[in-house]
N, C-alpha and C positions, 0 to 999 in steps of 0.2 A: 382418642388413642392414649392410653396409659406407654409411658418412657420410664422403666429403672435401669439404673447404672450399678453395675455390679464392677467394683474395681478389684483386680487379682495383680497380687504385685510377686513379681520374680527380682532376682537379684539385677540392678543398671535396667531395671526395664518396666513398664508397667502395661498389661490390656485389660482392655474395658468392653466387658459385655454390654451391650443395650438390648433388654428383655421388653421385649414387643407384646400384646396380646395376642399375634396370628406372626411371631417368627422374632429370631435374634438375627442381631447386628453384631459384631463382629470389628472391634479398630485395635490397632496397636503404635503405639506410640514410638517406638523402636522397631529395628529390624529382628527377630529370633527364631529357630528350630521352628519347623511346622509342628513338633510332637508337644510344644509346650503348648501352644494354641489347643491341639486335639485334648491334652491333659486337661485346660480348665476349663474345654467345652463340657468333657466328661462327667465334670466336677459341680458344672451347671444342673446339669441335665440330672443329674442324681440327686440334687436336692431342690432344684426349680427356682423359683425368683422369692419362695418365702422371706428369707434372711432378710432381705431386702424391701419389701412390699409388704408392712403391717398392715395389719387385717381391719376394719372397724369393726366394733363391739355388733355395730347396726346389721352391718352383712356377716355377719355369723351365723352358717344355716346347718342346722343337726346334722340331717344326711346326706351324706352325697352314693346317686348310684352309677357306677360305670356302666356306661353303652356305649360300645367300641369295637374295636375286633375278636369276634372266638363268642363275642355275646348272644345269647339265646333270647328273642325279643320279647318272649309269652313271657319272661323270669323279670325282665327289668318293666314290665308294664304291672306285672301282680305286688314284686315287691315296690313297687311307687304307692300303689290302693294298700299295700298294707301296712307301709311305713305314715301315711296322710290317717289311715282308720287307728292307729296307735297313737294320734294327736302331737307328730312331731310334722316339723320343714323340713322339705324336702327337695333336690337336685338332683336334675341327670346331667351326667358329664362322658363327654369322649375322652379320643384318643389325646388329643392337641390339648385341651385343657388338664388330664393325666401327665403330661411330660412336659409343660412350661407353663402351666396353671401355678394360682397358688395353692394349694392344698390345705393349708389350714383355715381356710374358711370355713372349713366341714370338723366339726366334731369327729366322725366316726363316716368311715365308708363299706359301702356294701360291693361285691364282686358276687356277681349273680351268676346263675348256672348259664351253663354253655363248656365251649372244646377247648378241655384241658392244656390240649396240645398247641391248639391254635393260639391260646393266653399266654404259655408259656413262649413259644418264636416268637410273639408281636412284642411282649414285652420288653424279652431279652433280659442279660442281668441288671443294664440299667434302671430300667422300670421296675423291677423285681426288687431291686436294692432301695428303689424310693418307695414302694410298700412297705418294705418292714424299716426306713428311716422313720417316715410316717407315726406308724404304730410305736413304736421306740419312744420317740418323742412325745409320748402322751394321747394317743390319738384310739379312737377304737377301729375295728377292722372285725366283718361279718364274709363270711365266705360260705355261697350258697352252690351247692354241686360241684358241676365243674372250677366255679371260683372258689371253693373250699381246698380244691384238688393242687392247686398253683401255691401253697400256703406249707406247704412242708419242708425239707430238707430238699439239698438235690442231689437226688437222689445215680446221678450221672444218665440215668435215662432223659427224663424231663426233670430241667433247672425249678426249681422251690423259690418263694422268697425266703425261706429260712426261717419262719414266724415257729413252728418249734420243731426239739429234735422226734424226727420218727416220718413214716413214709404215711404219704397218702392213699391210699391203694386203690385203681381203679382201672379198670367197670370191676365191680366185686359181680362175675359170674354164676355165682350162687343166687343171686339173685335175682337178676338179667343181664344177657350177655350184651355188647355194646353191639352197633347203636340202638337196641332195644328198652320200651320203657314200661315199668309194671309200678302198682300198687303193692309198699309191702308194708310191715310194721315193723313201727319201735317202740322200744320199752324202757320204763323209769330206770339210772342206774345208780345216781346219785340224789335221793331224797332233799340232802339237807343245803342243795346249791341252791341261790338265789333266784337260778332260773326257772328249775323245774319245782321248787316248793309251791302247795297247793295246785301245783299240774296236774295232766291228766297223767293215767300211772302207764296208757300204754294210745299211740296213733299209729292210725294209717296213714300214710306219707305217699308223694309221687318219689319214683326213684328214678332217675334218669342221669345215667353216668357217673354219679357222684363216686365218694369214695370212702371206702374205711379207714381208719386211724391205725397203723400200726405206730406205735407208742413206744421209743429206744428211752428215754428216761420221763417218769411220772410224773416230778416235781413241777406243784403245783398244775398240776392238768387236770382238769374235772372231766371224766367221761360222764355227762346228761343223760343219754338216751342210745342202748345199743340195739343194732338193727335185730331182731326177733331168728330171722333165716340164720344168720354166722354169729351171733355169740359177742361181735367185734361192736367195737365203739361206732357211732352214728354222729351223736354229737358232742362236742368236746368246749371246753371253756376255760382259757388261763388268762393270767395277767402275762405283758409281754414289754419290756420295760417299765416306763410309764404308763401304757397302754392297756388294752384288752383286747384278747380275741375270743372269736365266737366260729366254730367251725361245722358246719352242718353235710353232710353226705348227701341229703333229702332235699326235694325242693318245698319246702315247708307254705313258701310264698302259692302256690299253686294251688285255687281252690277248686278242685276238682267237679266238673259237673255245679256249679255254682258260677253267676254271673258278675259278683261284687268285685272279682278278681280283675278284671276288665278285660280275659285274655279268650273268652269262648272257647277255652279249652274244655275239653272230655275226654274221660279213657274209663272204661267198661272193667269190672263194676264202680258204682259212682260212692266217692269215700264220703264216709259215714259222719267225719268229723271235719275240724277247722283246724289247724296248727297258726293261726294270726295271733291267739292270745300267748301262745308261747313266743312266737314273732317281738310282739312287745315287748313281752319278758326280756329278750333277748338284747332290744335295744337298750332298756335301762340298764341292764348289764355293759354293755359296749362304752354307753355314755356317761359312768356312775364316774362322778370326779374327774371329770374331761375338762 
């Protein structure tokens, strides 16, 4: 059992988190307000026991994928086979490891498709706030569908982590209504980005729930690939502090009618191509100077 001591000092008083691997402890040394306790529980939970709990060079693992609540299970098993076919390490993590894990163990994380709405309640803005702490602090961050969807402004419908300014939009009805899922295309929209140079100029993609990019300010945002049907952005690509994101509509992970994916998924007609070499792409992008 791993024991860190996080000490939080207030004025005449001092309390000491003990961050557990499976729960905190909780002592205070003085008598005070219960809201000052609730304050640097908050204060925990929003940035985790990193501070505290340096990382070894040794256990540094590229990826890490949430598998958690609102998760779609086909999303986090294709993007496992297609982060491992890309030649990186890779981890899946939950709930309990996302909110008192350390997170910098991981270069860059992936939030795989799945219910927008469901990521956003389970999160809440705690969680929300330690995604784009995260990414802030140097880290990358891949949002595939629904995990793309959770990655905007908030919007006051459903809370964002704030990763940039502009709405998510989704289910884009244009091209299937929720919870329905179709085969559609996207198209090259920036040539001379890292990701999509030598790409292909136009795929077929699974679309299931994902979202479009409405875009309130440009700088620095790369639209990659816009969906063929609406015109609008698919994929999008910015620096985000130190960090980088990578934001996908598509579930690109999904190899349709193809077994490599590990997920014996099928949907009628069976896609033509592979989006895993973009997938790549994608990650060296996420992880370039991490």
């Amino acid at each position: 059992m791993i024991k860190i001591s996080i000490p939080i000092f207030f004025p005449d008083i001092t309390y000491k988190f003990e961050c557990y691997e499976d729960y905190l402890l909780f002592r205070k040394t003085d008598t005070r307000t219960k809201s000052l306790f609730l304050f640097a529980l908050a204060i925990l939970l929003l940035f985790g026991c990193e501070g505290s709990n340096p990382i070894d060079p040794a256990d540094i693992i590229d990826v890490g994928i949430f598998n958690g609540s609102g998760t779609w299970a086909e999303s986090v098993t294709a993007l496992t086979h297609a982060v491992e076919n890309a030649g990186f390490d890779v981890e899946v993590f939950d709930d309990v490891v996302f909110f008192t894990g350390n997170l910098n163990k991981y270069r860059m994380i992936i939030w795989p498709g799945g219910d927008p709405r469901e990521y956003s309640v389970n999160l809440g803005s705690i969680g929300l706030t330690r995604i784009r702490n995260y990414v802030e602090f140097g880290h990358g961050f891949f949002g595939v569908g629904g995990g793309a969807a959770i990655a905007d402004s908030d919007s006051g419908h459903w809370a964002g982590a704030g990763l940039f300014r502009g709405d998510a939009v989704w289910p884009v009805d244009r091209i299937r209504p929720y919870p329905d899922e179709v085969l559609t295309d996207i198209i090259l929209s920036d040539r001379g980005h890292e990701i999509s140079r030598n790409s292909a100029n136009q795929y077929v993609s699974l679309y299931r729930w994902g979202p479009e990019f409405n875009i309130f300010h440009s700088g620095g945002i790369s639209v990659v690939y816009r969906y063929v049907i609406t015109g609008n952005p698919a994929i999008i690509a910015f620096p985000f502090g130190a960090g980088r994101v990578v934001l996908s509509g598509c579930q690109l992970e999904i190899e349709e009618n193809n077994e490599r994916d590990g997920t014996g998924y099928s949907i009628e007609p069976g896609d033509p191509d592979s989006e895993w070499e973009l997938i790549e792409k994608i990650l060296f992008y996420c992880l370039n100077n991490i």
